[in-house]
Structures are given as C-alpha cells and as structure tokens.
N, CA, C and O atoms as a DFTB+ gen file, in Angstrom:
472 C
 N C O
     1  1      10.544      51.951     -49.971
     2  2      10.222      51.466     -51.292
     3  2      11.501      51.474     -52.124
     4  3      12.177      52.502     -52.082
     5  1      11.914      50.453     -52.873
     6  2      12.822      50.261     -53.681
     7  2      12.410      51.404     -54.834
     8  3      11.349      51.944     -55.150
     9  1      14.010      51.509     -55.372
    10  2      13.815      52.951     -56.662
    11  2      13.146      51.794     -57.751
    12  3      12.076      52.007     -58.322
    13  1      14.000      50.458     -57.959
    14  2      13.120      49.707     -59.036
    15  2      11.549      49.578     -59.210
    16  3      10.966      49.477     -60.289
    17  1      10.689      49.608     -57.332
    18  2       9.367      49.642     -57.697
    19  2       8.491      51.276     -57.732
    20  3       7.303      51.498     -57.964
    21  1       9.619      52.240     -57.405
    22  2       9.132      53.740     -57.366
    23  2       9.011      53.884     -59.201
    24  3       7.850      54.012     -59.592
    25  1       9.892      53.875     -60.094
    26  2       9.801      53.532     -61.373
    27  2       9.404      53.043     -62.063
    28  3       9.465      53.510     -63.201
    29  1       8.494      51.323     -61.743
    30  2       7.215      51.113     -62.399
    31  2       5.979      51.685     -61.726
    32  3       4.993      51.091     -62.162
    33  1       5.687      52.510     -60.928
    34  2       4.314      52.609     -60.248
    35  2       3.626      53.124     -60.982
    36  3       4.095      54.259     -61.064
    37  1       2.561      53.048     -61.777
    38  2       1.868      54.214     -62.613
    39  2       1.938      55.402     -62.467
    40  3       2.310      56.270     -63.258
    41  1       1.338      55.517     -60.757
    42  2       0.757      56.698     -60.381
    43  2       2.626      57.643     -60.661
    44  3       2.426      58.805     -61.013
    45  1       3.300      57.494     -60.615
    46  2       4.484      58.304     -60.420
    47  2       4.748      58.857     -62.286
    48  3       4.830      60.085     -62.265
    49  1       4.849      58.477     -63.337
    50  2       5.330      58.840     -64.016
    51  2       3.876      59.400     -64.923
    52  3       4.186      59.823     -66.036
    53  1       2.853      59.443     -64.714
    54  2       2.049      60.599     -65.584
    55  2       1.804      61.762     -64.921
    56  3       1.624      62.808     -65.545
    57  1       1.767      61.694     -63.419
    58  2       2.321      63.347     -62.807
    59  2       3.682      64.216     -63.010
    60  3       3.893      65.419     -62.855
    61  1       4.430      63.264     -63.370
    62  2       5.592      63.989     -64.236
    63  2       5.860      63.971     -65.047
    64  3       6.896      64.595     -65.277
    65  1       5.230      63.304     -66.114
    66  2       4.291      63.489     -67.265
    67  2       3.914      65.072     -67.902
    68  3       4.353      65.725     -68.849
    69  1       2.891      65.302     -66.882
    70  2       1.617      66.101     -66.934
    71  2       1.919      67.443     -65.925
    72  3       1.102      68.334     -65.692
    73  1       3.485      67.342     -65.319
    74  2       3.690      68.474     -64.454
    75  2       2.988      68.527     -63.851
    76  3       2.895      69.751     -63.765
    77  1       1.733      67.871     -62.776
    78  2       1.270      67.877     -61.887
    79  2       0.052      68.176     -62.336
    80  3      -0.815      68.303     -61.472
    81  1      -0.243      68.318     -63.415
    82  2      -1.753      68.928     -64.080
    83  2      -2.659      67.784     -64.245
    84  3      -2.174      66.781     -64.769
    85  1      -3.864      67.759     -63.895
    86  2      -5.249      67.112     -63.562
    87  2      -6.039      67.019     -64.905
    88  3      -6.570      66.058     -65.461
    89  1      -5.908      68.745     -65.344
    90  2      -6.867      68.502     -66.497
    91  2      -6.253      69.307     -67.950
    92  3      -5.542      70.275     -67.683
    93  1      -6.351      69.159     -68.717
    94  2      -6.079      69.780     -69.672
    95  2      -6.722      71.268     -69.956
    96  3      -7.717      71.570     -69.298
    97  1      -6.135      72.321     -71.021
    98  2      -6.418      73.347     -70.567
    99  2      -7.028      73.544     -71.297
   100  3      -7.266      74.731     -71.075
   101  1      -7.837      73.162     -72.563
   102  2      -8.784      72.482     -73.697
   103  2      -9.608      71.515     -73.291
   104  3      -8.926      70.544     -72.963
   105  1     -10.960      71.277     -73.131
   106  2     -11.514      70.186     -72.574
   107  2     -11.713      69.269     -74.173
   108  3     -12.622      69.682     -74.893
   109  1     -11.081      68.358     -74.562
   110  2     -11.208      67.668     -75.419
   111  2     -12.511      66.746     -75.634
   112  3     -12.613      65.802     -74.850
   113  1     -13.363      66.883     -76.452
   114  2     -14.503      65.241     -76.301
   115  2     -13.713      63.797     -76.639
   116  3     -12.850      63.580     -77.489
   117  1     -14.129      63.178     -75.972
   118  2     -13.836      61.548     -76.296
   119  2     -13.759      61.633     -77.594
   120  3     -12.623      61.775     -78.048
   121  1     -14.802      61.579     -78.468
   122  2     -14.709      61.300     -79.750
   123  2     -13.874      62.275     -80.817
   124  3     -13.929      62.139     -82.039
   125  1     -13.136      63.227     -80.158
   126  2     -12.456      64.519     -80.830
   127  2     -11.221      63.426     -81.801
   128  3     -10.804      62.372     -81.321
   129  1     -10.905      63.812     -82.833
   130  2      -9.917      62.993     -83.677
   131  2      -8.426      64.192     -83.562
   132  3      -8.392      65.406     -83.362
   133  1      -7.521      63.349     -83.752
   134  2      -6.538      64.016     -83.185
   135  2      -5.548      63.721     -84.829
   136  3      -6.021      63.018     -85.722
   137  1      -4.930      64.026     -84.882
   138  2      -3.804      63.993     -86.158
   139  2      -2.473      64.890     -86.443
   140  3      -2.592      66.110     -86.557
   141  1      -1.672      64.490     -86.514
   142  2      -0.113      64.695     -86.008
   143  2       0.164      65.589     -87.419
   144  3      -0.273      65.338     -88.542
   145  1       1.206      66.941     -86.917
   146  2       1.250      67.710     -88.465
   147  2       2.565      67.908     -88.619
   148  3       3.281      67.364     -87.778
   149  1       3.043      68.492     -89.400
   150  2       4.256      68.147     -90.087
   151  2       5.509      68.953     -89.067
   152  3       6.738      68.991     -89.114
   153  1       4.644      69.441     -88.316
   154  2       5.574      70.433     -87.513
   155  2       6.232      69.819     -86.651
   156  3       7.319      70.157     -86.183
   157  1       5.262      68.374     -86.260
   158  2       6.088      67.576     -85.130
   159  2       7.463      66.392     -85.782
   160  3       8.372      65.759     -85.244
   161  1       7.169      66.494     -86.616
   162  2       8.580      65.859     -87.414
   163  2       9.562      67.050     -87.964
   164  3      10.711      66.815     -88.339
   165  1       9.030      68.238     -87.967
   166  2      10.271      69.154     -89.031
   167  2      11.077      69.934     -87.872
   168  3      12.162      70.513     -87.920
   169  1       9.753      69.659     -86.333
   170  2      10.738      70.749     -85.537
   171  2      12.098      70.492     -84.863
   172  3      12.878      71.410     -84.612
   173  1      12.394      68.941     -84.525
   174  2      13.323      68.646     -84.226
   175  2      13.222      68.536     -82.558
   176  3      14.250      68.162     -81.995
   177  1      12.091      68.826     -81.755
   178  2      12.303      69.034     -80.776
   179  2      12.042      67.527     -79.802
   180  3      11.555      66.593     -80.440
   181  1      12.297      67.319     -78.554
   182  2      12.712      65.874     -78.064
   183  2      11.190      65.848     -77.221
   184  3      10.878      66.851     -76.579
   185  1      10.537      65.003     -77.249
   186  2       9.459      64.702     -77.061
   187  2       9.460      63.795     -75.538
   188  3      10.336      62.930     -75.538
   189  1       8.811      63.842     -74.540
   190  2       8.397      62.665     -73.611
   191  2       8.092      61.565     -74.576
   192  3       7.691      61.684     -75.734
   193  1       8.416      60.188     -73.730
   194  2       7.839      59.118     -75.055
   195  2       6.212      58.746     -75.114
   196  3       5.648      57.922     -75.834
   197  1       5.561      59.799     -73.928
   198  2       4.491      59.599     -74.371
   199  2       3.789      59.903     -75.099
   200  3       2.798      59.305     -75.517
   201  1       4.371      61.297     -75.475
   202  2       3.912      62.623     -76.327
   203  2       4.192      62.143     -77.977
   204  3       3.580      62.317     -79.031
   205  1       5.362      61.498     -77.614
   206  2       6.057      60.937     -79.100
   207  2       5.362      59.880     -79.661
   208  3       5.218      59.884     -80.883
   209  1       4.742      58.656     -78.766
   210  2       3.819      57.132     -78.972
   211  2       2.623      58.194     -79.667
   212  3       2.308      57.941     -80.830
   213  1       1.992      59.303     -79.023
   214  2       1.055      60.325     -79.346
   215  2       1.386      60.460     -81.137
   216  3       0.868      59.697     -81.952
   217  1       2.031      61.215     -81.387
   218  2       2.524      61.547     -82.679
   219  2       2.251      60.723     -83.558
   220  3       1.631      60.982     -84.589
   221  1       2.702      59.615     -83.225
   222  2       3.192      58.242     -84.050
   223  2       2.082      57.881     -84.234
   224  3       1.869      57.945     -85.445
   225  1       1.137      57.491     -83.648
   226  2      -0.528      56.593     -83.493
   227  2      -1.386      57.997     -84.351
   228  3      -2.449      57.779     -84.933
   229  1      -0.733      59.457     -84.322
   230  2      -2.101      60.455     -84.760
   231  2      -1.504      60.726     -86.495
   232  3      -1.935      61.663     -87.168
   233  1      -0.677      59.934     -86.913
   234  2      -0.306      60.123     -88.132
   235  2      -1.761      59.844     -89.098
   236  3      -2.222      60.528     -90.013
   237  1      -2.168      58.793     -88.602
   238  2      -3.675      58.246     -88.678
   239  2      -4.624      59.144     -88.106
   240  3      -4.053      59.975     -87.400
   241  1      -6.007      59.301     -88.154
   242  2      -7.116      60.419     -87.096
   243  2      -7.221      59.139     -86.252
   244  3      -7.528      57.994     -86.585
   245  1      -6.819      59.751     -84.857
   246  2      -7.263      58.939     -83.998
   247  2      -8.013      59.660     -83.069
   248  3      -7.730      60.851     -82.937
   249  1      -9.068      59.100     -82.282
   250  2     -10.068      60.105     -81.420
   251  2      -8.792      60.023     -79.688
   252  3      -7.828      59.359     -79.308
   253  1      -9.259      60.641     -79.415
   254  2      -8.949      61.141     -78.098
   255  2      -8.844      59.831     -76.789
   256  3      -8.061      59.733     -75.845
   257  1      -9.751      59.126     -77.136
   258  2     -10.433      57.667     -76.505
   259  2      -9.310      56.782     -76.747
   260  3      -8.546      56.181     -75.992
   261  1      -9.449      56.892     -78.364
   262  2      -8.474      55.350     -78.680
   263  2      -6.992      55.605     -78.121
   264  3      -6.430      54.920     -77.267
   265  1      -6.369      56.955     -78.908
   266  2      -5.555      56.985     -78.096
   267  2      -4.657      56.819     -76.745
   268  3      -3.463      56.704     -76.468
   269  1      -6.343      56.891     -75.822
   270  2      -5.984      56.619     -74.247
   271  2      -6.185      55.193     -74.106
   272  3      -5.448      54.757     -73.221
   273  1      -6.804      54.424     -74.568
   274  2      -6.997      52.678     -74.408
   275  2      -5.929      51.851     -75.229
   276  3      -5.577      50.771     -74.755
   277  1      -5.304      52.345     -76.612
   278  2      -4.339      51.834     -77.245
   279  2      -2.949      52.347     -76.697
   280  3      -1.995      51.640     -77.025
   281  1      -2.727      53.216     -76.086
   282  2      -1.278      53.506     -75.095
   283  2      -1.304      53.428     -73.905
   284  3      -0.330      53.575     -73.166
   285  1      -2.715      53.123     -73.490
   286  2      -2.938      52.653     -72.218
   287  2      -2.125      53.903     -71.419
   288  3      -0.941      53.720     -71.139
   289  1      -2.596      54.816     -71.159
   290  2      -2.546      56.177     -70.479
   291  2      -3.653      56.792     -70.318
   292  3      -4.220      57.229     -71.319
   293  1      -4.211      56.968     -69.059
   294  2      -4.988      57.367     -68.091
   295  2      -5.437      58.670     -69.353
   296  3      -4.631      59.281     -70.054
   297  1      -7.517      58.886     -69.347
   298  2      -7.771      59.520     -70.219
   299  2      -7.939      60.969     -70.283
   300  3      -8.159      61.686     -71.259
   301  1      -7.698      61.433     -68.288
   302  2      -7.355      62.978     -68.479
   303  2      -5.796      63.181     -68.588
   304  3      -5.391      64.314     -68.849
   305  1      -4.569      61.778     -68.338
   306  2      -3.182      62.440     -68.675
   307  2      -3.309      62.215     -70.334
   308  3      -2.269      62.246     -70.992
   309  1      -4.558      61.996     -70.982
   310  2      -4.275      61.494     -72.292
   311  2      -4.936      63.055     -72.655
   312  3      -4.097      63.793     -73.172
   313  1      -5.713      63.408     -72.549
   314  2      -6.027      65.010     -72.649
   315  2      -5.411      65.540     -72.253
   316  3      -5.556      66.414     -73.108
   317  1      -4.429      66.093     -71.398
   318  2      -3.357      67.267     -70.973
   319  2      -2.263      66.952     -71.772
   320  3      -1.770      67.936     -72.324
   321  1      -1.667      65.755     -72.034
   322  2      -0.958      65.596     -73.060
   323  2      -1.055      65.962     -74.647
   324  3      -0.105      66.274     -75.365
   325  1      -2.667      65.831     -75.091
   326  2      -2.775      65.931     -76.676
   327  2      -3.021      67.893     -76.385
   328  3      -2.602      68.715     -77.200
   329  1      -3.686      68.243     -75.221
   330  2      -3.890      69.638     -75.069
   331  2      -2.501      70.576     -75.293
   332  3      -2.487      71.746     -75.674
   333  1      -1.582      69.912     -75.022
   334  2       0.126      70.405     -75.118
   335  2       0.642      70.354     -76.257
   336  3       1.224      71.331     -76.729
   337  1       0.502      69.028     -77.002
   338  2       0.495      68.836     -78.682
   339  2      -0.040      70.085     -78.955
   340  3       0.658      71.098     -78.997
   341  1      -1.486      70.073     -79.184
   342  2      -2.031      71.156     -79.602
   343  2      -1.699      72.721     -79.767
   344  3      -1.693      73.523     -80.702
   345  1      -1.450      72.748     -78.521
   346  2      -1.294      74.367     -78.327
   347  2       0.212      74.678     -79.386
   348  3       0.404      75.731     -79.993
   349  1       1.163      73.454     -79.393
   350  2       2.149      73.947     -80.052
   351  2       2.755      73.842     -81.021
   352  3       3.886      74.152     -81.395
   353  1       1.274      73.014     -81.733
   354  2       0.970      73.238     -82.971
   355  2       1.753      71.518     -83.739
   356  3       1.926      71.248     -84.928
   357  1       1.990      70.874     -82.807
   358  2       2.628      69.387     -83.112
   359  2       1.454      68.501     -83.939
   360  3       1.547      67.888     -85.003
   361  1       0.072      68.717     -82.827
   362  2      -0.777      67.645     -83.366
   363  2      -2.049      69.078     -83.933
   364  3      -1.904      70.283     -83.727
   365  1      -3.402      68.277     -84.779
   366  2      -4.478      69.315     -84.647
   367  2      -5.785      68.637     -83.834
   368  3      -6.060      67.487     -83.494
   369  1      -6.220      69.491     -83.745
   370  2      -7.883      68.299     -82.989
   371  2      -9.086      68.947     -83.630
   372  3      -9.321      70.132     -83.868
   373  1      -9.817      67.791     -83.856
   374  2     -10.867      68.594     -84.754
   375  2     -12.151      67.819     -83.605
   376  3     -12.233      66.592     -83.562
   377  1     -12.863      68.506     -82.938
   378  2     -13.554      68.978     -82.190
   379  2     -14.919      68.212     -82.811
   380  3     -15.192      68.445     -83.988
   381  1     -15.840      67.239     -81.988
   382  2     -17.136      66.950     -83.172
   383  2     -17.998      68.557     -83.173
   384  3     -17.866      69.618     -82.563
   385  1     -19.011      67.958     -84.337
   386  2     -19.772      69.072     -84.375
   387  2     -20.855      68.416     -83.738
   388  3     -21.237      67.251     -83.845
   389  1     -21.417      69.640     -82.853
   390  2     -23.047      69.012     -82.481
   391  2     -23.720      69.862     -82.790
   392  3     -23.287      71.008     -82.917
   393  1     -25.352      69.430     -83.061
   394  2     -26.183      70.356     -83.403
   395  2     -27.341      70.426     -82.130
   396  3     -27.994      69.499     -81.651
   397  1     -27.339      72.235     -81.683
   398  2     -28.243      72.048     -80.888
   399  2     -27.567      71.723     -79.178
   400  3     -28.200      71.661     -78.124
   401  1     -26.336      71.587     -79.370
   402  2     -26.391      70.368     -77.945
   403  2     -26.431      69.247     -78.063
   404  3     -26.175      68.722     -76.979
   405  1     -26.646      68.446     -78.924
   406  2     -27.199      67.152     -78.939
   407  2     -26.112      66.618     -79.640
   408  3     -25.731      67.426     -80.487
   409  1     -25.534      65.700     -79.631
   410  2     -24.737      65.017     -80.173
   411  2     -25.469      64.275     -81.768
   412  3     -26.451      63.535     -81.841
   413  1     -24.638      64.760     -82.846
   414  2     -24.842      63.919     -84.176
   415  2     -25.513      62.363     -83.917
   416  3     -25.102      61.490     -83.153
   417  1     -26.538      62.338     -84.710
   418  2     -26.976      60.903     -85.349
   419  2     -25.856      59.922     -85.297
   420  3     -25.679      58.985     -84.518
   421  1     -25.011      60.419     -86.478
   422  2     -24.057      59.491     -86.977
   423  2     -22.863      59.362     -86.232
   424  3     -21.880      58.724     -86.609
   425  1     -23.000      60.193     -84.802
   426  2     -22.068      59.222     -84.088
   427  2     -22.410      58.475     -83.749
   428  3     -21.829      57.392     -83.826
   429  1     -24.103      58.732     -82.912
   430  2     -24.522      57.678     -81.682
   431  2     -24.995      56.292     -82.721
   432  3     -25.422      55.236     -82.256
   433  1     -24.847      56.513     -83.911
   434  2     -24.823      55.000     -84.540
   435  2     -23.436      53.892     -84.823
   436  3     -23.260      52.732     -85.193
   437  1     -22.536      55.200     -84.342
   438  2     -21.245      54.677     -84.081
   439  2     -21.040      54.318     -83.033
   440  3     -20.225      53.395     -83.055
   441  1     -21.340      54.551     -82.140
   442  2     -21.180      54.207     -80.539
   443  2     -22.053      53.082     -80.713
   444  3     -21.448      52.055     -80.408
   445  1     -23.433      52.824     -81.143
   446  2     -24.027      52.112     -80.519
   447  2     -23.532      50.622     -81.369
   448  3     -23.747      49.496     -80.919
   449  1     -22.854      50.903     -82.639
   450  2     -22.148      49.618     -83.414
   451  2     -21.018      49.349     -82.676
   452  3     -20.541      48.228     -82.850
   453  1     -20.385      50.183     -81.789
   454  2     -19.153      49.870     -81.293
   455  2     -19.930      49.467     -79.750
   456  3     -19.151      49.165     -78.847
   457  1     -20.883      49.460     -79.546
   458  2     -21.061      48.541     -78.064
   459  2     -21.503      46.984     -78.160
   460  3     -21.254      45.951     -77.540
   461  1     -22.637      47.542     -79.754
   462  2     -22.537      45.984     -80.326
   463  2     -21.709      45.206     -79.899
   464  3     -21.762      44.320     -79.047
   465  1     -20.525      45.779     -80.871
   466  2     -19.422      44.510     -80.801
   467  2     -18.725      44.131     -79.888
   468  3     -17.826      43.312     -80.080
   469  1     -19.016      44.693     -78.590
   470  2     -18.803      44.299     -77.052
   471  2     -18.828      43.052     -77.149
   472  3     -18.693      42.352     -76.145
C-alpha cells in the first residue's frame, strides 16, 4: 500500500486519534449538548485537529450527534474524543435529564420534528 493511500484511509487516523480506544470513558447520550469553555482558548495547549474542529463547532451547544455528522467522525471516536475534552475541563457536557428512565416529552417531540423533516 502506498503511504499516500495509508494517509487517507479512515480507518487509520481515528485509532490514532483515540489511542486505540473503542469507547469513551463517560458514556455520553446522543442528545448530550456539548459547549467549549474558556479554558480551551486560555490554556494554550496544541490540540489534534479533531479535538480543535470540536472546540470550534461547541462554542455554540452542540449535541454529541451533530457534532459526529457535521465533522463527519465516526460517533464512538466522536465520544472518546468529547470524553477527553471533558475530563480536562476544555469542553462541558450537560447530560439530558430523564424522568423515571424514560426519556423527556420535549425531546421525543424533537426527534420526532427532526424525522419529519427527513
């Protein structure tokens, strides 16, 4: 295999990415909103550019989902990635609330407007 096609292959650069990690060490929900804090701009520290596209897109609340379909990165390297944010205090995640087990009303009227518009 040529190094030019070892370097676009997907599968090669989110395992080194993700250090070989499968799952994140936080199980994130899809719908969890993610948002970038001041620490990841004041710390100075050099980011993967995926971690960094991360930052940039959670300046906004973005859920966990969009994130992985708008950077187009696979949605458990998109959880081990925001799980790493997290822990070090770059991004925050705010977790839905459910009641009961059951997932909120007012999401599944969000989901079900967002299949609508399928």
């Amino acid at each position: 295999m040529s190094a030019d096609r070892r370097r676009s292959s997907p599968f090669v650069r989110p395992y080194a990415v993700t250090r070989g990690r499968t799952t994140a060490r936080t199980d994130f929900a899809l719908e969890a909103l993610v948002s970038t804090t001041m620490l990841a701009w004041e710390s100075g520290v050099r980011f993967f550019p995926e971690q960094q596209a991360i930052c940039r897109l959670c300046m906004n609340l973005t859920s966990v989902a969009e994130i992985s379909a708008v950077l187009t990165i696979p949605l458990q390297v998109t959880r081990v990635l925001v799980g790493d944010l997290a822990e070090s205090g770059y991004v925050s995640v705010q977790q839905p609330a459910y009641t009961g087990g059951r997932p909120d009303v007012t999401l599944l009227e969000r989901v079900l407007t967002g299949l609508r518009g399928l």
